[in-house]
C-alpha positions, 0 to 999 in steps of 0.5 A: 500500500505504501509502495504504491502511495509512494509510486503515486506521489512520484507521478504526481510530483512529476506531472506538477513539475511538467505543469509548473514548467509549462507555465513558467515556458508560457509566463516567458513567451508573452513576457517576450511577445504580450498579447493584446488584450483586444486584438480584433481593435488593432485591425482597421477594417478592409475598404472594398475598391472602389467600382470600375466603370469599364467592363471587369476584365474576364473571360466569357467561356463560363455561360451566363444565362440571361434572360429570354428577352436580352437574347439575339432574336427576330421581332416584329418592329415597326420604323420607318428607317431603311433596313441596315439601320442601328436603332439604341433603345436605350431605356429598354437596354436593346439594339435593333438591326432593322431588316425591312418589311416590318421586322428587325434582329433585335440584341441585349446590350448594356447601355450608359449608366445614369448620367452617362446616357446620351442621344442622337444620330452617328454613323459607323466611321471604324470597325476593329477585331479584337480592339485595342482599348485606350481609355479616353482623358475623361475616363482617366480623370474619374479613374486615374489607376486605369491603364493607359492603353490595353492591346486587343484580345481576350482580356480586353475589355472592348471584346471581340469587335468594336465599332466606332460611332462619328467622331464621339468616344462612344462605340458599340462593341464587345464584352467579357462581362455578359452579366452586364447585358441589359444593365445601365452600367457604361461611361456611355458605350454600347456593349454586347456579348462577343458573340452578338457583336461579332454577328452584327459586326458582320452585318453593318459596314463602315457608313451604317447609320446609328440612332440611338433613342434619348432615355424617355423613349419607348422604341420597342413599337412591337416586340412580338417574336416571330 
């Protein structure tokens, strides 16, 4: 009995050392290092960048279903503009391709956001592949980490095809953000998906006329699909 008493108050005597020891070993480290008190008051909360006005830079390969009516289709459409005529419908966020007799080819675009909208009649002065993007004095202005010049291609955020109205800053042209179609969200450019672009970018020719509708008119005078 007093042997294992014995054994006992060895075990114990050895597991309070390792104890004191480790609490000695720790009582030294944060003597060395202390701890804050309240460590989540020393970190200043993460600012978020600020939101950039040109089309985030991705890839288009993952889909990006939209809605039924952003879709390139045929609609019936009533103007009096001779077929190969561009018409913005700014308000409603489409692009009609005038066909003749009645009908036009009608896309989903993303269209300038508020303050950023315009209005008017251009014409078609350049057509590019694969653009290039350099960003205009105005754009720089608001957003001065932008850069100055991009080469064309998959990153770019122009896409696939540009085409440049008059002498304004203003195109209609591609766009590797897709979620963007059919939201009001430019510096006053006309985006399509690449694969819309490039099917217009097919049809119109350098001399196109564009109309592009101010925002308080309707231009959908019969949006039935045929």
């Amino acid at each position: 009995m007093f042997g294992t008493f014995g054994l006992n108050s060895h075990l114990a005597a050895a597991a309070f050392g390792a104890l004191a020891a480790g609490t000695l070993a720790l009582s030294g480290s944060a003597a060395a290092s202390p701890l804050p008190l309240f460590p989540f008051m020393l970190t200043p909360p993460t600012e978020a960048a600020p939101p950039s006005e040109a089309a985030p830079f991705r890839d288009e390969g993952s889909a990006v279903e939209r809605p039924a009516r952003l879709k390139r289709q045929i609609v019936s459409y009533a103007t009096r503009e001779a077929p190969g005529t561009v018409i913005i419908d700014t308000p409603n966020t489409y692009l009609y391709y005038v066909l003749g007799n009645g009908q036009a080819l009608r896309y989903g675009i993303g269209v300038g956001r508020d303050g950023f909208t315009w209005s008017g009649t251009q014409t078609i002065t350049k057509k590019a592949e694969w653009p290039d993007w350099t960003p205009p004095p105005e754009m720089i202005a608001r957003q001065p980490y932008l850069p100055r010049h991009m080469a064309g291609g998959p990153g770019n955020p122009l896409g696939a095809r540009a085409m440049y109205l008059g002498g304004t800053v203003y195109r209609i042209h591609g766009t590797n953000a897709p979620e963007t179609i059919g939201t009001h969200v430019s510096s006053g450019c006309l985006r399509l998906t690449n694969d819309d672009v490039t099917d217009l970018y097919a049809r119109v020719n350098v001399g196109t006329k564009v109309i592009v509708l101010p925002m308080d008119r309707r231009a959908d005078l019969g949006g039935a699909v045929r």
